[in-house]
C-alpha positions in Angstrom: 65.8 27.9 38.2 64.1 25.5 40.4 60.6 25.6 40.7 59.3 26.9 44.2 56.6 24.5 45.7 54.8 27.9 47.0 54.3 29.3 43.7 51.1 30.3 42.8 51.1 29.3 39.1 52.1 25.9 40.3 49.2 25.2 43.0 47.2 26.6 39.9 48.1 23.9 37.5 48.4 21.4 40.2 44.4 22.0 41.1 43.9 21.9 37.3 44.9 19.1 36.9 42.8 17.4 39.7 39.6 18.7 38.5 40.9 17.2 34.8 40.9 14.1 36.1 37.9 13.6 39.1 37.4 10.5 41.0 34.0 8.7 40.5 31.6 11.1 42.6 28.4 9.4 44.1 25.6 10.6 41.7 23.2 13.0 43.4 19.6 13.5 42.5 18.3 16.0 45.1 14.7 15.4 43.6 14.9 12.1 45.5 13.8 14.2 48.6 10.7 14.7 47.1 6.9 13.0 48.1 5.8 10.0 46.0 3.1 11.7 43.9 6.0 14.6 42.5 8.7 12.0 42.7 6.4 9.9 40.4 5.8 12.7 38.1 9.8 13.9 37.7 10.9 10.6 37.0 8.4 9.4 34.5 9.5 13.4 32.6 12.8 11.3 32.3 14.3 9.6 29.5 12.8 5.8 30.0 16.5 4.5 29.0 18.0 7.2 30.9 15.8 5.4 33.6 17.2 1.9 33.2 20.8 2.6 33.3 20.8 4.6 36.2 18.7 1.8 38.4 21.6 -0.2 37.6 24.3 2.6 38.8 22.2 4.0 41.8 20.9 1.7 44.1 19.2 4.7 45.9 17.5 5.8 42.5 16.8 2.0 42.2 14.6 2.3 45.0 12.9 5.5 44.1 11.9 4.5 40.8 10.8 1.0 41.9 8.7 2.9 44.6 7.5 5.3 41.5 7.2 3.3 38.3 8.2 4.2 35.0 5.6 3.9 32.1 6.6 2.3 29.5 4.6 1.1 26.2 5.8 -2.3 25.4 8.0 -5.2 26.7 9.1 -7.6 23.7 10.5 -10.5 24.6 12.5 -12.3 21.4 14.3 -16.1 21.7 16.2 -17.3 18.8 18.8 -19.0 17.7 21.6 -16.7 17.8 19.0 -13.6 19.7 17.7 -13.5 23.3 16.9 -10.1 23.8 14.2 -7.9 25.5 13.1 -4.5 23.4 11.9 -1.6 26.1 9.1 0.6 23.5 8.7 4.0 25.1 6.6 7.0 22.9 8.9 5.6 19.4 12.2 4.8 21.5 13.9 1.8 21.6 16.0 0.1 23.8 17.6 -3.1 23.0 18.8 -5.7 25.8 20.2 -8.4 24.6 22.1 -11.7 26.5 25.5 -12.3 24.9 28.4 -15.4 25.7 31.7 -14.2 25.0 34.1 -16.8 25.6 36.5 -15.8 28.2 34.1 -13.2 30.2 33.8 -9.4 29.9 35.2 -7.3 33.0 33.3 -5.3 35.4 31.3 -2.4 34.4 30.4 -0.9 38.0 26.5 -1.9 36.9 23.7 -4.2 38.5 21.2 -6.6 37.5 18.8 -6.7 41.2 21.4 -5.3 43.4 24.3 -7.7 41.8 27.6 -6.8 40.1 26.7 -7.7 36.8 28.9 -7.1 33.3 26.9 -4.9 31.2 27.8 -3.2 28.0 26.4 -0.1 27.9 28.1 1.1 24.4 24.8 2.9 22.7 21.9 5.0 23.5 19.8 2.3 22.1 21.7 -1.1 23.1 22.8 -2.8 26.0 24.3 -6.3 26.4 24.4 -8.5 28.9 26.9 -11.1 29.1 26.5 -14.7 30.6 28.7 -17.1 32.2 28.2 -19.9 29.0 25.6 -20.4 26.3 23.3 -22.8 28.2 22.1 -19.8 31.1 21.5 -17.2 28.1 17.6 -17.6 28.9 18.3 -17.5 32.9 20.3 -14.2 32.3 16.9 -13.2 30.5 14.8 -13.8 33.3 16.8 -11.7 35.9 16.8 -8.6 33.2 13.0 -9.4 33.6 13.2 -9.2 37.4 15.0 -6.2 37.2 13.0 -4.2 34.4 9.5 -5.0 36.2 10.6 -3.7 39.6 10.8 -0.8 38.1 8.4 -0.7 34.9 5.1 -0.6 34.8 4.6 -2.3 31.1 1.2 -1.5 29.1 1.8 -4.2 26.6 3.7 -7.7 26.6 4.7 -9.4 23.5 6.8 -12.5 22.4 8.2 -14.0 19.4 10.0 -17.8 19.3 12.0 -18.8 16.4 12.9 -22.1 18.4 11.5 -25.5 20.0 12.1 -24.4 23.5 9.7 -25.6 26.6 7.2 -23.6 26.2 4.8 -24.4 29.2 7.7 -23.9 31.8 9.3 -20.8 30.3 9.9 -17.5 32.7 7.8 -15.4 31.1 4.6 -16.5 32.2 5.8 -15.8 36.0 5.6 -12.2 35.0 2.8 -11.9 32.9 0.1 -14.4 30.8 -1.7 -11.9 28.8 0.4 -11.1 25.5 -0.7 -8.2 22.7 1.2 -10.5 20.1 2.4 -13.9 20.1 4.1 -15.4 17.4 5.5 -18.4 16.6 7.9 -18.7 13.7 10.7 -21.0 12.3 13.8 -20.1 10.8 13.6 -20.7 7.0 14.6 -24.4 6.5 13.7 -25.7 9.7 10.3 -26.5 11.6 9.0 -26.1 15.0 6.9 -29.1 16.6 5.3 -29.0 19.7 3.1 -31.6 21.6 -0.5 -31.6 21.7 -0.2 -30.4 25.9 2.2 -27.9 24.7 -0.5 -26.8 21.4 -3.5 -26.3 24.1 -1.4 -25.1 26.7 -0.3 -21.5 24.3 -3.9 -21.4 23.1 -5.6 -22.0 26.5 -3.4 -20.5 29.5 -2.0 -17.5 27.5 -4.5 -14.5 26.7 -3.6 -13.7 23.2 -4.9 -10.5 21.2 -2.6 -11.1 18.6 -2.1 -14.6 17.3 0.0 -15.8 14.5 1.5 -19.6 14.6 3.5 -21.6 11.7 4.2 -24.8 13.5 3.5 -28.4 13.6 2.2 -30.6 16.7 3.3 -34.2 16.8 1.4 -37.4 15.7 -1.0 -35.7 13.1 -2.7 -34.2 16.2 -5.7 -31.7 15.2 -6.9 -29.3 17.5 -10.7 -29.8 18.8 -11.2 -27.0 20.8 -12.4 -23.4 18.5 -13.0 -20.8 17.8 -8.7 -19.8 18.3 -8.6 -16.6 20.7 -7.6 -12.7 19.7 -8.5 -10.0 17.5 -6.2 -11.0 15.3 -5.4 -14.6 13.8 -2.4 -15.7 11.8 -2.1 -19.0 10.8 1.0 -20.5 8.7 0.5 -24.4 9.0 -2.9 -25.4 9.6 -2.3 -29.3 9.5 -3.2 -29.0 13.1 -6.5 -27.9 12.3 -10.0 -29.6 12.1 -11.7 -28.0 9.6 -14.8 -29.6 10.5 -14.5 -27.8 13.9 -13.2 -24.6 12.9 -15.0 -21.4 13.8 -14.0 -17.6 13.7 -14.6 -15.7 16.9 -16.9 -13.3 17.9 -13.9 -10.8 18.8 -12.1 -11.7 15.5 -11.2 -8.5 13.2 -8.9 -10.2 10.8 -8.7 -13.9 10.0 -5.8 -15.3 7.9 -4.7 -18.9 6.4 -1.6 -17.8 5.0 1.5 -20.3 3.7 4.9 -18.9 5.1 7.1 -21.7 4.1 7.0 -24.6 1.3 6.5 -27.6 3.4 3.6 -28.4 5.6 -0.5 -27.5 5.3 -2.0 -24.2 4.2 -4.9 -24.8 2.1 -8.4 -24.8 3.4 -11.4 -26.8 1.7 -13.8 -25.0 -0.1 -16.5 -26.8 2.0 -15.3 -25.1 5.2 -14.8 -21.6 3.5 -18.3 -21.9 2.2 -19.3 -22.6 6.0 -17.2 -19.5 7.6 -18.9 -17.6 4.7 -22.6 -18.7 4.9 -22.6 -18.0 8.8 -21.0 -14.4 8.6 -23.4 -13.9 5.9 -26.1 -15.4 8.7 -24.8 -12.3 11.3 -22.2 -13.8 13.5 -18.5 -12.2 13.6 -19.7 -8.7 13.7 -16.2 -7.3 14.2 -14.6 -9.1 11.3 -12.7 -6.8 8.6 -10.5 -9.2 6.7 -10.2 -12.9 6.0 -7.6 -14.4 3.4 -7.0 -18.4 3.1 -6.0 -20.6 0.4 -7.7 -22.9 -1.8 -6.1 -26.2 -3.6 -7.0 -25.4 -7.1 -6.4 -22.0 -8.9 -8.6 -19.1 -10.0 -8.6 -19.9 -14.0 -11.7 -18.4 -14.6 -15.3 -18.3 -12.6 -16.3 -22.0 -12.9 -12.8 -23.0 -10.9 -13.8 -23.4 -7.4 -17.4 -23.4 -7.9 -18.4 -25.2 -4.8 -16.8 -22.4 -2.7 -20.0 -20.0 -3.3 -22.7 -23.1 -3.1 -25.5 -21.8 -1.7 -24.5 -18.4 -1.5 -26.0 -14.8 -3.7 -23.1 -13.0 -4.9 -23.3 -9.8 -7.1 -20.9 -8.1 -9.7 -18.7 -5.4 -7.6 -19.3 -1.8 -8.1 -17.0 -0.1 -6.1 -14.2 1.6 -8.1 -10.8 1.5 -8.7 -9.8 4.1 -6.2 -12.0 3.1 -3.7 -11.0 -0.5 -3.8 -7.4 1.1 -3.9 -8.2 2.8 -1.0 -9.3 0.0 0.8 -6.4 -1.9 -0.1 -8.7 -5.0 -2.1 -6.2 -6.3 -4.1 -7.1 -6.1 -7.5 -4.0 -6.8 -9.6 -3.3 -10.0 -12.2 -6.8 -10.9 -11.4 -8.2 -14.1 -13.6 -12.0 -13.8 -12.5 -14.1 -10.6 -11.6 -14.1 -9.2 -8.6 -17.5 -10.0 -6.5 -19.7 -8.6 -3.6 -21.6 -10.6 -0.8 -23.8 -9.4 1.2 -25.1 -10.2 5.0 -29.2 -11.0 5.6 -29.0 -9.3 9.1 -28.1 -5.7 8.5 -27.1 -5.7 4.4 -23.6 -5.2 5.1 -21.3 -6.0 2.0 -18.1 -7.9 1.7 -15.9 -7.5 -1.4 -14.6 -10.8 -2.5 -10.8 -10.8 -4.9 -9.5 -14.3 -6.4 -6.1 -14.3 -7.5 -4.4 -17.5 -8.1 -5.5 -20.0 -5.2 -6.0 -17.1 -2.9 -8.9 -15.8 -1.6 -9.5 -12.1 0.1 -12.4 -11.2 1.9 -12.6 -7.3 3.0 -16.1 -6.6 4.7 -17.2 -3.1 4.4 -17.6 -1.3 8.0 -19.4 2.1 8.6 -16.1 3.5 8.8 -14.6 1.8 5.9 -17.5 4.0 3.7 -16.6 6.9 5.9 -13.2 6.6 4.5 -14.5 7.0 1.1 -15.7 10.1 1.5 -12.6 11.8 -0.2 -12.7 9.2 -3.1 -14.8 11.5 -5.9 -14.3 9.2 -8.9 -17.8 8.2 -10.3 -18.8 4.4 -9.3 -17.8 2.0 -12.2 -18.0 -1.7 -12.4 -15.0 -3.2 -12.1 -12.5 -3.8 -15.1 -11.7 -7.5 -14.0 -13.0 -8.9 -17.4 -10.7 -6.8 -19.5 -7.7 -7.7 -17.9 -8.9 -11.3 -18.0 -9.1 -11.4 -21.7 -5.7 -10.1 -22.2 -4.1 -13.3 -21.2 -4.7 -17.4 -23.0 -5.4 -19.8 -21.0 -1.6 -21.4 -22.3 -0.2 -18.1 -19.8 -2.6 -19.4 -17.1 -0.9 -22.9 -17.6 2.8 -21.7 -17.9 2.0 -19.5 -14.1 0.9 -22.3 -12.6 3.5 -24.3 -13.2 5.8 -21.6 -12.3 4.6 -21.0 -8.6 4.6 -25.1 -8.4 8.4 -25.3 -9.4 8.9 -22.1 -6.6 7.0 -24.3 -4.0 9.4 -27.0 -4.7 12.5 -25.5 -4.4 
C-alpha cells in the first residue's frame, strides 16, 4: 500500500531525520552580553584550549576574549629542524601548535588565523597543526599564530629554544616580547651552531634572560669581553667564547654551570679562574649563589691533583652526613678524594665542595638549605670518602681515564 504523504508516522521520521543530521548552527554564547569585568571572569573559568579554538571559529567570541584576555602561564616558542611549534602552558595543560608543509595542501577547515581562512588541524585536545604553503614560510606561519595567540593571551612567561643557525637578531619574536624566563641554545647531536660576534652580544645584551643556557660557537675565535652573563640561572656548553680572565658570576646568579654537552669544542675552565670565582665568593660577593659545577683539564686521582685550584684558600674536612648530603643532592658517589667544606669571611657561611673525575660541584649551604635538614636525624659523621678511595689502585684510576677519553672520541 502506498504510503500517504499526510501520515503522521511519516512527518515523524521525516523530522527525525532532520534533526539527525543539523546544518552548521552559529554558535551562541549568551554570556557574551555580559560587562567586561564578569565577561573577564567567565571566560578565564574556561578551558584555555577550549579558548583558542573557538577564537578561531567565532569571530564574535574573538572579539570578546581579545577585549577580556585569557591567562595563561607560559608561551614556548621551539625552532628546529624538523619542529616549529608554539606550546600554550596553562595550570599543567598543554597545547601544542605546530607549523607543518604537506605537499599538495590540506583543505579547509572552517577556522582562522587573525580573521583569515586558514587550514588548521584540530585532531586532539592537546595538538593543533597548522599547515603552510611550502617549507621556506614555516617560521612566517609561526609569527601569525603569534599575532593571533597574543590578541588574545595575556602570557606570564616567554621562553625559547633554537636547535638551528637561524638569524637571530631579526627573528619575530622579539616584536612580541624581549624578556624570556629561559633561553636556550642547543645543537642537534653531530652538528654545531655558530653565530657572529654582533649576533653573540646582541642575545646577551638586547634579550632579558632569567634563564640562560648556550652550547654554541661564535666565529673567528671571538671571546666575549663584556661579564658578568645575565639571569639567575647560567648554562654554559662551549665556553671557547669565553675570557676567562674577564669572567665574573653575577650578583643575581643562583646557579652557575660549565658543563660539556657534546665531544667537540671548549668546556674546561682553568683552575686559576675557579680559584678566583672561589676566593671572591669566599670574600662575600654572589650572595644568592646555590650551585656551581665546571670542569677542570686534569682528573681527581687523589688530593694533590689540581692543587692550584684551592691556592690560597682554608678548606676543612666535611662533616655533614650521608643523608644530609643525600638530601642536598651533593654528589658523593665514585669519589677519588674526600669531600671538603669552605667557608665565607663575611657571614661563615659554608660551601660543600665534591671532586669526581675532572668535575667540580660546589653546593653553598643557605638558611633554608639547614632548614631542610631538620627532618634528617642521623648523628653527624665525617664523611666516608677515604674508604671508598682505598678500595680502588691507582691501575683502575688509569684504565677510567682512558675509558671516558676513548667515549670523548667517538
Amino acid at each position: 500500500m502506498p504510503r500517504r504523504l499526510f501520515s503522521p508516522f511519516h512527518s515523524l521520521r521525516l523530522k527525525k531525520y532532520k534533526r539527525a543530521n543539523p546544518s552548521n548552527p552559529p554558535e551562541i554564547f549568551p554570556f557574551l552580553k555580559l560587562p567586561h569585568f564578569p565577561l573577564k571572569y567567565v571566560i578565564n573559568q574556561m578551558e584555555f584550549i577550549d579558548v583558542i579554538h573557538l577564537t578561531m571559529k567565532c569571530k564574535r567570541f574573538k572579539r570578546a576574549v581579545e577585549s577580556a584576555k585569557f591567562h595563561v602561564d607560559q608561551l614556548h616558542f621551539h625552532l628546529g629542524k624538523w619542529y616549529k611549534n608554539i606550546v600554550v602552558t596553562h595550570q599543567g595543560q598543554e597545547l601544542e601548535i605546530e607549523v607543518e608543509y604537506r605537499e599538495g595542501g590540506y583543505g579547509s577547515t572552517g577556522l582562522k588565523l587573525n580573521g583569515v581562512d586558514t587550514p588548521i588541524s584540530y585532531w586532539r585536545s592537546t595538538d593543533m597543526k597548522v599547515f603552510a604553503e611550502s617549507e621556506e614560510v614555516r617560521i612566517d606561519v609561526l609569527d601569525k599564530i603569534t599575532q593571533h595567540l597574543l590578541r588574545i593571551l595575556w602570557v606570564q612567561k616567554f621562553t625559547a629554544r633554537f636547535n638551528i643557525k637561524i638569524d637571530y637578531e631579526n627573528l619575530f619574536i622579539w616584536n612580541y616580547t624581549r624578556k624570556l624566563g629561559k633561553f636556550k641554545i642547543e645543537p642537534l647531536a653531530g652538528s654545531e651552531i655558530v653565530v657572529s660576534p654582533k649576533e653573540l652580544h646582541f642575545l646577551l645584551e638586547e634579550i632579558k634572560i632569567d634563564d640562560l643556557e648556550l652550547d654554541l660557537k661564535v666565529e673567528d675565535g671571538y671571546r666575549c669581553p663584556k661579564y658578568p652573563l645575565q639571569g639567575s640561572k647560567v648554562h654554559i656548553h662551549n665556553n671557547g667564547w669565553i675570557d676567562f680572565d674577564k669572567l665574573t658570576i653575577g650578583p643575581d646568579c643562583v646557579q652557575f654551570t660549565f658543563h660539556q654537552h657534546n665531544t667537540t669544542g671548549n668546556f674546561w675552565m682553568p683552575n686559576t679562574c675557579g680559584n678566583r670565582l672561589l676566593k671572591e665568593w669566599i670574600a662575600g660577593k654572589n650572595d644568592k649563589l646555590e650551585e656551581m659545577t665546571f670542569q677542570v683539564k686534569d682528573f681527581f686521582f687523589g688530593p694533590e691533583n689540581n692543587a692550584d685550584l684551592f691556592e690560597g684558600i682554608t678548606t676543612t674536612v666535611n662533616t655533614f652526613s650521608q643523608k644530609q648530603l643525600d638530601k642536598r643532592g651533593v654528589w658523593r658517589h665514585g669519589l677519588r678524594v674526600p669531600i671538603i667544606d669552605i667557608k665565607r669571611s663575611t657571614d661563615g657561611r659554608l660551601a660543600t665542595i665534591s671532586r669526581w673525575k675532572w668535575w667540580v660541584y660546589i653546593y653553598v649551604w643557605h638558611p633554608k638549605h639547614i632548614d631542610e635538614l631538620k627532618d634528617v636525624v642521623e648523628p653527624v659523621v665525617e664523611d666516608e670518602t677515604d674508604e671508598e678511595m682505598e678500595d680502588e689502585t691507582e691501575d683502575e684510576a688509569e684504565d677510567e681515564v682512558e675509558e671516558e677519553e676513548e667515549e670523548e672520541l667517538e
